[in-house]
N, C-alpha and C positions, 0 to 999 in steps of 0.2 A: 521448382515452383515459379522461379522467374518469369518463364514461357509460358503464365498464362495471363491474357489481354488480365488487364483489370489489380493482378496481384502488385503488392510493391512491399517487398521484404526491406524490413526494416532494418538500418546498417546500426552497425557494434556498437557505434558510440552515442545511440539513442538510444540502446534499449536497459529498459528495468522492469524492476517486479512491481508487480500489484500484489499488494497484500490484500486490499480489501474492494471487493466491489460495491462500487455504489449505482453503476447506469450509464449508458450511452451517453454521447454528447447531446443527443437529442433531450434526454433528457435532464442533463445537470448545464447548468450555464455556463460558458467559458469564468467566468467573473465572479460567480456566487461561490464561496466557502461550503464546506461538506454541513458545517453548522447550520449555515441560510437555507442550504437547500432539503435536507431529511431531517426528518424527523426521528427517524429510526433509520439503523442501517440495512439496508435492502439484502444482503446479501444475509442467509441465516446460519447459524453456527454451523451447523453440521454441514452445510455446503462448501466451506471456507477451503477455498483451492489458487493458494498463491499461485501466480503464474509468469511467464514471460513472451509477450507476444510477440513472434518472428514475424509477422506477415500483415497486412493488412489488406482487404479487398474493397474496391472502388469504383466497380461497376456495374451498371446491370445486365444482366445477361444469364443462359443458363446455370446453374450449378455444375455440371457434370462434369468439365473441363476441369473447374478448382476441386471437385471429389477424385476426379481419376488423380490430378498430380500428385493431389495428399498419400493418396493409398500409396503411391512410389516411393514416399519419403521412411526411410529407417530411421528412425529418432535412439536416442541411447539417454539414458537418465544424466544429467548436466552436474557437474561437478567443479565451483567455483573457487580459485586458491587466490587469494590476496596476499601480494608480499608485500605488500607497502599502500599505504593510501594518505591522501593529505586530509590536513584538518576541514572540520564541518563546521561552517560556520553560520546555517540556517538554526533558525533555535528548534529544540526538540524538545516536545510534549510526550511523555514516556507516562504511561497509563495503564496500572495493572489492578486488578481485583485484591479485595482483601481475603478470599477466598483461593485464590491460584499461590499456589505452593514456590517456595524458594525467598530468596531477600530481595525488594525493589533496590535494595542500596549494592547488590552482587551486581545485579543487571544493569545498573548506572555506572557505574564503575569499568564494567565492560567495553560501555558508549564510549568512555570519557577515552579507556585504549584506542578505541579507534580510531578518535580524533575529533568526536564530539565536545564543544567546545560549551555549546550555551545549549544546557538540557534542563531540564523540569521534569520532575517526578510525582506521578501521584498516584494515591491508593482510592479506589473505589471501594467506596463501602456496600456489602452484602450484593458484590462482582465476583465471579471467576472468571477463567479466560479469557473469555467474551463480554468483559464491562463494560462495550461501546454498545452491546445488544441488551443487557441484563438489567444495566443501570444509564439510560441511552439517557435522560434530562441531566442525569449529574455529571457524564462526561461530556455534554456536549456545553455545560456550561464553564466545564474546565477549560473546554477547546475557544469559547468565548472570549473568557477572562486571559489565555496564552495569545488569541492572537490582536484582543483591544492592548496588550503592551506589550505587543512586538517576541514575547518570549520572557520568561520571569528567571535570568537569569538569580540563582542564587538558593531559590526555591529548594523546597524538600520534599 
């Protein structure tokens, strides 16, 4: 994919997952919080397709160039092993439904393995899964209240 004007494959130590779509840069603001800028989340349950973007294109010109080289490329399903990773030191806002099955305090617990240091938990009321769609005023005012102070280290 290199060899096509325009493409620019993004190198190893940029790349991560999107969990959640929200829009183009055209449309979200360098600047603005996912809170400032939707209302809702753009992206609907059912469509929910983590991903990781190798490539990026940046120019204009025909398509058929960047369609032939894709069809070339063999992809194989990605399989990530972490043997080690250092502490997380951004605060984390951990947001689950009172309706989605398992313990918030399992899955905190898990973070905190990792390396998550400064996490915040909270249960949405009458949320499953998708409590950023289900219940989008009450997490967004969680996401409010996490980031007016910085991360509510301590929280439950």
């Amino acid at each position: 994919m290199a060899d096509v004007p325009g493409f620019a494959l993004v190198p190893d130590r940029w790349l991560y997952v999107t969990m959640q779509g929200l829009g183009s840069t055209a449309e979200v603001s360098e600047a603005g919080a996912i809170v400032d800028v939707w209302l809702k989340v753009p992206e609907s349950a059912d469509g929910f397709r983590p991903h990781v973007s190798v490539v990026y294109f940046s120019a204009d010109g025909a398509a058929r160039p960047a369609a032939d080289s894709l069809v070339r490329v063999t992809t194989y399903p990605a399989i990530a092993r972490i043997a080690a990773a250092g502490s997380v030191e951004s605060p984390l806002l951990y947001v689950r439904g009172d309706r989605e099955g398992g313990d918030i305090q399992t899955y905190a617990q898990g973070f905190r393995n990792a390396g998550v240091g400064d996490l915040t938990t909270a249960v949405g009321a009458e949320a499953g899964r998708f409590a950023q769609k289900e219940q989008a005023a009450d997490v967004w005012a969680l996401m409010r209240l996490h980031r007016r102070d910085g991360g509510m280290s301590g929280c439950a």
